[in-house]
C-alpha positions, 0 to 999 in steps of 0.5 A: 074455323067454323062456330057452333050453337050451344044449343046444336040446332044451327048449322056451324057457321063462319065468323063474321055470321057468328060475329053479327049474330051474336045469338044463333037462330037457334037461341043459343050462343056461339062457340069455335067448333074445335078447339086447337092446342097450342104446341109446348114450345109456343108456350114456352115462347110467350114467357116474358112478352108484352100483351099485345105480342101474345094477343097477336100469337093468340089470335093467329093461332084462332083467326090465322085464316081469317085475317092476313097478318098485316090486317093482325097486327094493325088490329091488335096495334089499334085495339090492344095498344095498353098494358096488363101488368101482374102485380104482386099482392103477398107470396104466391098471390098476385093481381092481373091488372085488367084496367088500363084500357081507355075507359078503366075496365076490363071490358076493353080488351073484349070490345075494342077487339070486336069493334077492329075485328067488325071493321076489318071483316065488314064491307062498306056495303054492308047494311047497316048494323045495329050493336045491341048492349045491355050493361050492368056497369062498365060494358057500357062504356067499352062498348060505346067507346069501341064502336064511337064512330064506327061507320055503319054501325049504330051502338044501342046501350041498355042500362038498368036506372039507378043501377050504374056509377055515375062515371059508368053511365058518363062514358056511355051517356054523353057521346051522342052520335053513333052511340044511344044509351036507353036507361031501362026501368028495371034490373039488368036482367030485364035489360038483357032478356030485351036484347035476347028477345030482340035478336029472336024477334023475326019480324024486327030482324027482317027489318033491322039488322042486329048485332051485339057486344055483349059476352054472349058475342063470341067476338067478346069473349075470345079476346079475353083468352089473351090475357090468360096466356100473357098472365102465365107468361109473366110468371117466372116459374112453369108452375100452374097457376090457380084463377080466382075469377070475379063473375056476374055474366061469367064471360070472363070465366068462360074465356079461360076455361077455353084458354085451358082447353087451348093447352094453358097450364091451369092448376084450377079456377074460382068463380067468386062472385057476389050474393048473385050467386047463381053459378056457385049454387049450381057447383054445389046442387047441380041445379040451375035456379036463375032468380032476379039480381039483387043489388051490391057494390059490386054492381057489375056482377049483379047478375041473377040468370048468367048468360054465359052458363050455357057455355060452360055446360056445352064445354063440359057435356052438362058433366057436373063432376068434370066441371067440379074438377076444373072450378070451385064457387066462393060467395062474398057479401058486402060486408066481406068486400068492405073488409077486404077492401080495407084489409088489403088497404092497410096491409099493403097499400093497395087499392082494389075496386069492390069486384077485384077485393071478390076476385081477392076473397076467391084466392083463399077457397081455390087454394083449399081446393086445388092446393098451393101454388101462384094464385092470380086474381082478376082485377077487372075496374080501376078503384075511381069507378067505385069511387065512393065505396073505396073512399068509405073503406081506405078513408083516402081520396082518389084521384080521377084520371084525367083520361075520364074526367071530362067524360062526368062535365058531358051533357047526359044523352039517355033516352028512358023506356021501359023494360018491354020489347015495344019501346025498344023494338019503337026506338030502333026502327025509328033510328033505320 
């Protein structure tokens, strides 16, 4: 399998470049050059199997040549070793359960399969690799987590002040070691134009060697394939399902949009996102206005210039009418999020973080425009990361898990720098 540059001025390339990368010399991102259609009857075998199995089905079907099986399946036993249940929230509509990774996101899947997948694919001689993040919330801590004491990695999180959750920052801020959280004054676009500016920054790559694990790394985003597959499978009929996809860098819709060029039945997708509502602005002008973020409870999604629309207009030739076809945009407030937060709280409950209550909202536009039918919401943060607005709107209190809790009584490790190439490109070459 070679990789692509979306904007067609790279030569394809194999994975590992692709992988360490992150951005091709070109500027743009990496995509497989084809795209393999899983046969019926493989599909039809994944129905009822846990997520690990068809991560490990997924992953032979897109990296068979690039692993042995054995190196597979200890990767996908060391990275993916949680579960993903399907919930049912009313007739037809259900929750895919995102959170029940290490650090309570769904960032996880994607992360801890890069960290493996780096593991496994670098020699030990390598020169030392420098993981570039900007993070608007949870990123962050899968991220730091993922790659915690990888050798000859070094993991740089850039975080926007005053714009992560306190336990957000916690699971980036107070590992130490390989793991350095930059708290960057600005928004996180500002974080994420100075991860790009460092990967096209030529003087400060002959001297470090950058990588990132972010969505615009493709080792992030293919995993996330997976649990598309495992949600079909877990449906009883063979009926299409609809997809209403909370999204802020749209990597997450990315991934099943690829899942349906793979052969994944789909009856449609929603992009839900937040005010930031670039890419639902698109869907219906089709023009492309990237604009600064503006704040919401649904922080992780506050992103104003997604990285991951260039993607998607590379998967559909920039054809506005074929995108429409597959993707239909819903815009929800805060106000909107509340309400459903404790409207799905008193009628069933159950409790949604404010980015799974978007993904919830989504539910109602995709099945007007793609008709009935099972509907799954992605639910991408477990409601403790939120911890203060869903306590406001279900008036219960929740209960930290024990699994993050120690991570808030850490020492905070932040180093603050401004939002300009100096500081970082300073910071780094200081760490080689």
């Amino acid at each position: 399998m070679k990789y692509v540059s979306t904007v067609g001025h790279s030569p394809p390339t194999d994975l590992l470049t692709a992988l360490t990368e992150g951005i091709a010399p070109d500027g743009g991102l990496y995509l497989p050059e084809v795209f393999p259609t899983l046969e019926s009857t493989v599909l039809n075998r994944m129905k009822g199997l846990p997520f690990a199995e068809v991560s490990r089905i997924i992953s032979q079907h897109l990296l068979g040549d690039e692993l042995q099986s054995k190196n597979l399946d200890e990767l996908i036993h060391k990275a993916l070793n949680f579960t993903i249940p399907l919930s049912e929230y009313q007739k037809d509509i259900f929750g895919l359960e995102l959170f029940h990774g290490p650090t309570l996101s769904f960032k996880d899947v994607g992360a801890r399969f890069l960290a493996q997948l780096l593991d496994f694919l670098r020699e030990e001689d390598d020169q030392p690799l420098f993981i570039l993040v900007a993070t608007s919330g949870d990123t962050g801590g899968a991220v730091a987590q993922g790659f915690f004491d990888k050798k000859g990695i070094q993991t740089v999180i850039l975080f926007p002040s005053g714009r992560v959750s306190p336990l957000q920052e916690s699971q980036f801020g107070t590992l130490g070691g390989n793991v350095h959280a930059l708290e960057v004054s600005g928004n996180f676009d500002d974080c994420q134009k100075l991860v790009k500016s460092a990967f096209l920054d030529h003087e400060l790559n002959k001297r470090v060697k950058l990588g990132s694990a972010n969505s615009i790394n493709i080792g992030r985003l293919l995993p996330q394939i997976f649990y598309y597959f495992h949600a079909y499978g877990q449906l009883l009929t063979q009926e299409e399902p609809l997809f209403s996809v909370p999204s802020g860098n749209f990597g997450n819709l990315t991934a099943g949009l690829i899942a349906k060029r793979l052969g994944l039945p789909v009856r449609g997708f929603v992009a839900a996102t937040n005010i930031n509502d670039t890419v639902p602005e698109y869907l219906k002008t089709g023009t492309v206005r990237p604009r600064a973020s503006i704040p919401t409870i649904s922080n992780a999604m506050d992103v104003g210039d997604p990285s991951n629309l260039s993607r998607i207009e590379y998967l559909y030739q920039s054809n506005l009418t074929k995108l429409r076809c597959d993707i239909v945009g819903s815009v929800h407030s805060d106000t909107e999020t509340r309400a459903c937060i404790r409207t799905v709280y008193r009628s069933t409950g159950k409790i949604l973080d404010p980015h799974s209550a978007v993904g919830y909202l989504g539910v109602e536009p995709g099945v007007s425009r793609f008709g009935h039918g099972p509907s799954m919401f992605l639910m991408t943060a477990h409601p403790i990361k939120f911890r203060e607005s869903v306590e406001q709107e279900t008036n219960c209190t929740l209960t930290i898990p024990e699994s993050v809790s120690s991570a808030l009584l850490s020492k905070r490790q932040v180093v603050p720098i401004g939002p300009n190439l100096s500081e970082l490109r300073e910071f780094l070459l200081n760490k080689t």
